[in-house]
Residue, then its C-alpha position, 0 to 999 in steps of 0.5 A: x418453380x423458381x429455386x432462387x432465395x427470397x426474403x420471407x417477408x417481402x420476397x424480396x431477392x436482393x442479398x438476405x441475412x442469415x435468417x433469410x431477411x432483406x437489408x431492409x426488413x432486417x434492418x426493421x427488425x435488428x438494433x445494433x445497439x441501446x443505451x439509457x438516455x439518462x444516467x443516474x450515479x451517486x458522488x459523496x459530498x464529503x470525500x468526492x469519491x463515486x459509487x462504481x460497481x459496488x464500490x467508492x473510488x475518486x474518478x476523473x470525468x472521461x474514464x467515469x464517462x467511460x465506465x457508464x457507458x461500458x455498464x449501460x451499453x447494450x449491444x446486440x450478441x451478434x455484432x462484429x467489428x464493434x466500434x464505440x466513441x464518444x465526446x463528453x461535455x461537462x455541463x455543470x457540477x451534476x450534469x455532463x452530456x455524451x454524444x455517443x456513435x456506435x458502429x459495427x456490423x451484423x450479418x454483414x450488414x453494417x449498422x451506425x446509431x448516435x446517442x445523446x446522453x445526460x449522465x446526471x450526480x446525485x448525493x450519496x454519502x459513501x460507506x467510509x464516510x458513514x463509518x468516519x462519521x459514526x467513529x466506526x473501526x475493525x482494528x486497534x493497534x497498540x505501539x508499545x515497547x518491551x519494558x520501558x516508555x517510547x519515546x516522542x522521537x520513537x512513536x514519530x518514527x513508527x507513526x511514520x511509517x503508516x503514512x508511508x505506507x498509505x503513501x505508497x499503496x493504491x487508494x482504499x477508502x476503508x484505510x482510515x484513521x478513527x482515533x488515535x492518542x497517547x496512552x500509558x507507555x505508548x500510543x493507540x490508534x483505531x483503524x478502519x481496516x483489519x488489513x490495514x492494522x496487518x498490513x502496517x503490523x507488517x512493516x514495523x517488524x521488518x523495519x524495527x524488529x519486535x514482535x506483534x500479538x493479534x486478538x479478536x474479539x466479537x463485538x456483534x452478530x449481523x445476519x447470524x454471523x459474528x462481527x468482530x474487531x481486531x487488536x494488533x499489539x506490536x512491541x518494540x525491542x529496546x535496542x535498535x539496529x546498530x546498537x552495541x550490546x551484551x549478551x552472556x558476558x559478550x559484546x554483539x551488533x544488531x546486525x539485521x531482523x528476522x520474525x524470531x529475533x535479531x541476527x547479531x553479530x559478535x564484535x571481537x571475531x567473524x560470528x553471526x547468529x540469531x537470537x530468539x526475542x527470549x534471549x535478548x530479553x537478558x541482553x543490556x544495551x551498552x552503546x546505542x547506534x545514536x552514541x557511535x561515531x564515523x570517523x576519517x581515519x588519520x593512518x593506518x597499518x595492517x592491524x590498526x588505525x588512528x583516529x581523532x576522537x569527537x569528544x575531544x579531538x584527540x588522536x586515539x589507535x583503535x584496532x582494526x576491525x575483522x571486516x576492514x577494507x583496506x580501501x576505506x577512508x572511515x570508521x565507526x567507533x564507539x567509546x565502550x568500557x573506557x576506550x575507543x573500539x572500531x565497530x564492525x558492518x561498517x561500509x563505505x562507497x569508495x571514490x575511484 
C-alpha cells in the first residue's frame, strides 16, 4: 500500500494544500477575493459632502474610490502577500467605473481576479444640511462686555476670531452658524455645535481676557435621555492689553492674561502681580493702548531721554523707564496727568 499524499478528491499526487487539495480542485473551491458589482453611496446636493461610515465629509473621486472598495472588499482570511490596485474613471456626475485587480496568495498557491465595478451617487441631504435647513443649533454664545456696549470695531474683532479658528481646524460640518445678530449691548450668535461654542469660548479669553459663564438647558428628551442646548456668555474686560490703568491710587499696564485675571504691571518700578476679575472691577482706565505713541528717541542719557511728541511736535524729556535697553531707538509714551511718561513692556528688534 502506497504512503505518498494524494488529493482526497481527485487522487491527485502533484502538490497539495494544507488540507490536502490539488491546485486544481483547491482552486475550485477557494476564492481569493469578491466584491459588489455595484456600489450605492449617497452625495448632499446642497453641501457635496458624502455619507462615509456614518459620517458626512467632502472627498475627491480616487481616495472616495479608495474607501469603497477597502469597505466593500471581501478577502479570504488566509491570503498573504495581498495586493489591490485599481483605474477609476469617471463616467458622469452619478456614475464612476473601477477596474479592480486583486492578487495575493493562499497556501502558496497564487491567485489574481479582475473586477468591473459601477460605483453609482444617489441624493441624500446630509444631517448638517438638515439641521442648517430647519434653523436647528446645540449653542448660543453671548459676546458681552462688563459695564458698557462693545463697540462695532470690538464685536468685528471678536467675530473674527470664530473665522479664524474655523479657518485653522479640519472641516467639521456641525460648526455652523444658525443665526447671529446685534443684541442689546452686544452680539448672539446660534452655533451648531457645543464644541464649537467652547471651543471659540476658549480663544477669546486667551485672546481678549474676560470671563466666560456656561448654562444649560433642557430642551427635549429622545429615547429617554435629556437634549439640552447650551449657553455660553463671554464678557469682555473694559480695557485691554496695553491699556494704562489705576488701581488703589496706582498706575498699572495690562501686561498679559491669565483665567483668574490680567497680570499687570506697575509703572513707576519693576512689579508684577495678578489681579483678580473683582479687583479690576475698581479699576478705571486712564490711557488706552489706541492713545500711546512709539516714538524715536532724539538723545538720551542714563536716566532720561528726548522725545518729540505727536500732538505738536515739540521736544519733551521723559524718564527712562526701569526696562530700558540702552540699544533701543524708540519709546512708547503716553500723555497721563499732564506730561509725557515712557511706558514699560516695550520692545524693539534692534539692527545689527
Amino acid at each position: 500500500m502506497s504512503n505518498e499524499a494524494f488529493c482526497i478528491v481527485c487522487g491527485d499526487t502533484t502538490i497539495l494544500s494544507s488540507n490536502r487539495l490539488c491546485e486544481a480542485c483547491f482552486r475550485k473551491r477557494v476564492i481569493l477575493s469578491k466584491i459588489p458589482k455595484i456600489i450605492q453611496q449617497f452625495r448632499c446636493p446642497k453641501c457635496e459632502s458624502y455619507e462615509i461610515r456614518g459620517r458626512w465629509s467632502t472627498m475627491d473621486h480616487e481616495p472616495l474610490a479608495d474607501l469603497r472598495i477597502k469597505d466593500h472588499l471581501e478577502v479570504d482570511e488566509r491570503a498573504e502577500d495581498v495586493n489591490v490596485e485599481f483605474d477609476l474613471q469617471v463616467i458622469d456626475d452619478r456614475t464612476n467605473r473601477v477596474n479592480l485587480d486583486v492578487s495575493g496568495t493562499i497556501d502558496n498557491f497564487f491567485f489574481a481576479n479582475n473586477f468591473e465595478i459601477l460605483i453609482q451617487t444617489s441624493n441624500a441631504i446630509c444631517t448638517p444640511c438638515t439641521r442648517k435647513d430647519g434653523a436647528y443649533f446645540e449653542a448660543i454664545v453671548q459676546l458681552r462686555s462688563a459695564g458698557r456696549k462693545l463697540s462695532e470695531n470690538e464685536l468685528r474683532e471678536l467675530r473674527g476670531t470664530l473665522d479664524e479658528m474655523l479657518g485653522g481646524m479640519e472641516a467639521d460640518p456641525m460648526f455652523f452658524v444658525t443665526q447671529e445678530g446685534i443684541v442689546t449691548g452686544g452680539w448672539d450668535l446660534q452655533l451648531g455645535s457645543k464644541s464649537m461654542a467652547r471651543s471659540w469660548g476658549r480663544i477669546l479669553t486667551k485672546t481678549f481676557g474676560g470671563t466666560i459663564k456656561e448654562t444649560s438647558t433642557v430642551v427635549g428628551m429622545r429615547d429617554g435621555i435629556e437634549i439640552t442646548r447650551l449657553t455660553v456668555s463671554y464678557r469682555k474686560p473694559a480695557y485691554a492689553v496695553g491699556d494704562v490703568v489705576k488701581l488703589s491710587n496706582n498706575l498699572w499696564l495690562i501686561d498679559s492674561w491669565q483665567k483668574s485675571g490680567p497680570i499687570i504691571r506697575r509703572l513707576k518700578f519693576f512689579q508684577r502681580s495678578g489681579a483678580s476679575w473683582r479687583d479690576m472691577e475698581k479699576a478705571r482706565i486712564i490711557c488706552p493702548l489706541s492713545e500711546q505713541y512709539v516714538v524715536d528717541i532724539m538723545n538720551r542719557d542714563s536716566s532720561a531721554a528726548e522725545v518729540m511728541t505727536p500732538h505738536d511736535y515739540t521736544m519733551a524729556t521723559v524718564a527712562l523707564p526701569y526696562d530700558d535697553d540702552i540699544k533701543s531707538t524708540k519709546l512708547r509714551i503716553a500723555f497721563i496727568d499732564d506730561q509725557w511718561i515712557a511706558l514699560p513692556g516695550f520692545t524693539q528688534e534692534v539692527d545689527v
